[in-house]
LUMLOVO-465603 format. One line per 2 residues: number of its first residue (from 0); their letters; for each residue y, z, x of C-alpha. Coordinates in steps of 0.001 Angstrom, whole numbers, padded with zeros to 6 digits, m for minus. Layout:
// residues N
NUM = A = Y,Z,X | ...
***
This chain:
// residues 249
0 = XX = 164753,190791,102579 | 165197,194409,101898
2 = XX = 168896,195273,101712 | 169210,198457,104636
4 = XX = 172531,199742,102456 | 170443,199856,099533
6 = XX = 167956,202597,100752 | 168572,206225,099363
8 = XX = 168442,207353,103522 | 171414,204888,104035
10 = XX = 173926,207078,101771 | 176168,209132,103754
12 = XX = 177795,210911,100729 | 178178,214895,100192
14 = XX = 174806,216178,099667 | 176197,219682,098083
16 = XX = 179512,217531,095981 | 178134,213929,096678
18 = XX = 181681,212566,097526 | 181660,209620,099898
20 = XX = 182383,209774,103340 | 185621,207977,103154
22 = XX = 186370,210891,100654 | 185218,213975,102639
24 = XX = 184603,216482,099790 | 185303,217541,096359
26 = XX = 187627,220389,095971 | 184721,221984,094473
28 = XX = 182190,221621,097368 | 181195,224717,098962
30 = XX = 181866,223106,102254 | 185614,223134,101908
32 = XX = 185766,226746,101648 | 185730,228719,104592
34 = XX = 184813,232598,102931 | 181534,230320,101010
36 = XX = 178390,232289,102173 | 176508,230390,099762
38 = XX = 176207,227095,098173 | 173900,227422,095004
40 = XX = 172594,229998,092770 | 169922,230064,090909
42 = XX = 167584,232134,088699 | 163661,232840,088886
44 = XX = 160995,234710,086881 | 160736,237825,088000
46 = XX = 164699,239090,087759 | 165250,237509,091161
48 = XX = 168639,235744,091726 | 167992,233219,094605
50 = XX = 171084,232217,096747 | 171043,229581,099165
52 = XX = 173068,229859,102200 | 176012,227763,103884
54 = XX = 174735,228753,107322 | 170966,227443,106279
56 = XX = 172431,224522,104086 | 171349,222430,107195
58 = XX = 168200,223115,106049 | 168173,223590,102257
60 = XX = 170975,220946,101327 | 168065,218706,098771
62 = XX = 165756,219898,096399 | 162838,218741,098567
64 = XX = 163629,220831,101759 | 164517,223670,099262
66 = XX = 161288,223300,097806 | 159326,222900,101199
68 = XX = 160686,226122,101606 | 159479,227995,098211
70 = XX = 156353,226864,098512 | 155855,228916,101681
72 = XX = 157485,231826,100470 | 153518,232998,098596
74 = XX = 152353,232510,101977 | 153857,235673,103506
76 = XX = 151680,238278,104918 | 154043,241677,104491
78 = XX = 153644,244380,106855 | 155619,247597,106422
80 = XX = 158482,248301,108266 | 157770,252113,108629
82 = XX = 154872,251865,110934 | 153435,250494,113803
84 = XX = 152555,246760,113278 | 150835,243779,114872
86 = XX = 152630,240899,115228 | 152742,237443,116912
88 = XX = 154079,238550,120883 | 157278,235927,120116
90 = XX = 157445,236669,116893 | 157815,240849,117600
92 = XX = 160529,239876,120097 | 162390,237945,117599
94 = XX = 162328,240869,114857 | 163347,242954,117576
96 = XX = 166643,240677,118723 | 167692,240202,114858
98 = XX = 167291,243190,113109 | 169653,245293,115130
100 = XX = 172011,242393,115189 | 172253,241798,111566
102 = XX = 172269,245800,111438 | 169627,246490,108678
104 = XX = 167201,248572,110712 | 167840,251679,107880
106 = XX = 167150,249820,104807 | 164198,247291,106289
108 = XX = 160855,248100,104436 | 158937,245338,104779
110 = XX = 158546,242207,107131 | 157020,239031,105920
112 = XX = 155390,236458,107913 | 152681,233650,108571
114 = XX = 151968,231457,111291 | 150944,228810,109450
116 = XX = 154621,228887,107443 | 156267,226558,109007
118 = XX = 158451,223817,108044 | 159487,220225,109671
120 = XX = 162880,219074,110759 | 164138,215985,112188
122 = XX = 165855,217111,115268 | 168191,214302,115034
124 = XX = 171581,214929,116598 | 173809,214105,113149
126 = XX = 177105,215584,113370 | 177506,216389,109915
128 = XX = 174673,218139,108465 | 176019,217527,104761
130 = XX = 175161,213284,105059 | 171987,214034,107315
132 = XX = 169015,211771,105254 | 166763,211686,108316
134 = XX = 163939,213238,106514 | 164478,211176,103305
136 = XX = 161146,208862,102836 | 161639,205524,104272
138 = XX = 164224,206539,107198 | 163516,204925,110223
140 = XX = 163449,208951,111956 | 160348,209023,110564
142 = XX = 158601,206827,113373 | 160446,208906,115624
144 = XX = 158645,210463,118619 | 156870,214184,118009
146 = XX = 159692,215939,120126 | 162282,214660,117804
148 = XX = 160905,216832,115067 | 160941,220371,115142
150 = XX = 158549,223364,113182 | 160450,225623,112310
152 = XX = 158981,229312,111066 | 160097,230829,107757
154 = XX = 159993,234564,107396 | 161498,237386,105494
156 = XX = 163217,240856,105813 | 163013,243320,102784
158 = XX = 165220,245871,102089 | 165808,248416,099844
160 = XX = 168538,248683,097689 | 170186,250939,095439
162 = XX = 168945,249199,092359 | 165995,247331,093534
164 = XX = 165053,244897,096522 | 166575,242374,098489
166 = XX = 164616,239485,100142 | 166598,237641,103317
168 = XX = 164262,234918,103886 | 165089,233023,107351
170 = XX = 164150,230498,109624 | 162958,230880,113765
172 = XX = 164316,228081,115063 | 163440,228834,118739
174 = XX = 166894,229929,119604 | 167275,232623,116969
176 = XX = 167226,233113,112985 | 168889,231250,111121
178 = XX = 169465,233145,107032 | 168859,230236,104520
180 = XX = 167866,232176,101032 | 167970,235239,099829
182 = XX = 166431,236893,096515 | 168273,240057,094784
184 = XX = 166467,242075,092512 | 168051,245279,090603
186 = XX = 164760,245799,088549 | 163602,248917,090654
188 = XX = 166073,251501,091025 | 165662,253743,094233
190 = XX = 163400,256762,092546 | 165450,260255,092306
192 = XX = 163440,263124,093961 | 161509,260868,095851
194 = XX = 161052,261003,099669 | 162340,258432,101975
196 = XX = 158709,256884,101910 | 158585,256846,098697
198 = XX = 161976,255179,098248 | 161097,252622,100242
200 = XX = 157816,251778,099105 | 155262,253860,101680
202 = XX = 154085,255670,099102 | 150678,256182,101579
204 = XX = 152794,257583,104264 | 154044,260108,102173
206 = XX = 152785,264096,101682 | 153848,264907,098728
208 = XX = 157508,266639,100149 | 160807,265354,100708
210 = XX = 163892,266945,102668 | 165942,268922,100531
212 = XX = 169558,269570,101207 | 168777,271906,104147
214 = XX = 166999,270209,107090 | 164556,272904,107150
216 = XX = 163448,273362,103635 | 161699,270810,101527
218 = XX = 160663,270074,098054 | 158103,268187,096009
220 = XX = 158173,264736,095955 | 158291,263398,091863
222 = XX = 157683,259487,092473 | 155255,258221,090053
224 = XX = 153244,257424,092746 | 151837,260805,092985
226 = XX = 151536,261866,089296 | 148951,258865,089073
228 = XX = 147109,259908,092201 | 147038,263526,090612
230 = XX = 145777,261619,087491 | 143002,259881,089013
232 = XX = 142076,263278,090977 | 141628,264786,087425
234 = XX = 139700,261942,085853 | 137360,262106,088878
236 = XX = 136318,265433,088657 | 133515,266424,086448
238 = XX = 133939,268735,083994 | 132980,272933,084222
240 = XX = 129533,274055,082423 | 129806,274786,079088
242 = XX = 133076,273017,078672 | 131645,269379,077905
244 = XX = 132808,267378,075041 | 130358,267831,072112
246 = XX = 128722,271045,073387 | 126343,271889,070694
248 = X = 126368,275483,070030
***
């Protein structure tokens, strides 16, 4: 007879400090600290520092919902934020709602999304999100009926910042966003000289100017992005008679 106490769903420690219930938490936990935007830090290639959120931890709180999540984050299809766009009707309205909310609008350059990114959540009524094992294999939830899960979208903001990029990766969860991860990276330093478009990653958008310190006079722009466009120009145009390489005279 299979002992019900025994199964890894039936533990109703921590999941962040793993103290039992009886307990509450560890000093340590995130949980008991009111200012905590974030629970755990971590490190990937690329010079990205990933935090994950105390306002997602619902969703992130194991290793396997935090990697259900990474594996989607590939996925994204990125559209830039500094023209129009197509996107899913609900989806549009959503980006609408949250990015003037969270108050990003100026540094937003990209958007990331895909339909099919979507991840599964037991829509289980646990008070306490911290000992909530309803998606752990062998929990009963599991033969619960379809409208006791939930698919939940992940997407992503990017913005630019001073030193590089920052990634706020979020879930729709039909009543809003909810911010779960998000990836720093101060690899890319905003270019000097370089238009707005250029600073945050148009570079196609941009003509070659930016504003200069009066409103009505501008400069060149100096991002690298145009010195290699000049250099394929140059490398594409064949050379003047009498000027080739090896002209025998």
């Amino acid at each position: 007879m299979t002992d019900v106490h025994a199964q890894p769903w039936a533990d109703t420690s921590c999941l962040l400090c793993g103290a039992p219930a009886a307990v509450g938490h560890h000093p340590q936990c995130a949980s008991t600290d009111p200012q905590a935007t974030e629970y755990l830090t971590e490190h990937v290639p690329g010079g990205t520092v990933r935090c994950w959120t105390m306002a997602g931890v619902r969703y992130t709180a194991t290793p396997a919902r935090r990697a259900a999540i990474t594996a989607l984050m590939p996925m994204m299809l990125w559209q830039q934020a500094g023209r129009v766009v197509s996107l899913p009707f609900s989806f549009g309205l959503l980006i609408k709602e949250v990015v003037p909310q969270l108050g990003v609008a100026r540094w937003l350059a990209q958007i990331g999304h895909h339909p099919l990114a979507t991840i599964r959540v037991p829509d289980c009524g646990c008070t306490d999100p911290l000992r909530c094992r309803c998606d752990v294999d062998g929990h009963p939830h599991a033969d619960a009926p379809p409208d006791l899960w939930a698919d939940h979208s992940l997407f992503a903001l990017r913005m630019r910042r001073p030193l590089g990029w920052l990634d706020w990766w979020l879930l729709d969860i039909g009543t809003g966003a909810v911010l779960v991860a998000e990836d720093d990276r101060d690899n890319d330093p905003v270019p000097a000289n370089a238009s707005r478009n250029c600073q945050m990653g148009w570079c196609d958008l941009c003509d070659g100017t930016r504003q200069a310190a009066t409103p009505t006079t501008t400069r060149p722009c100096t991002h690298t992005c145009h010195r290699a466009t000049t250099a394929v120009a140059a490398a594409a145009t064949p050379p003047q008679s009498g000027t080739e390489s090896g002209d025998e005279r």
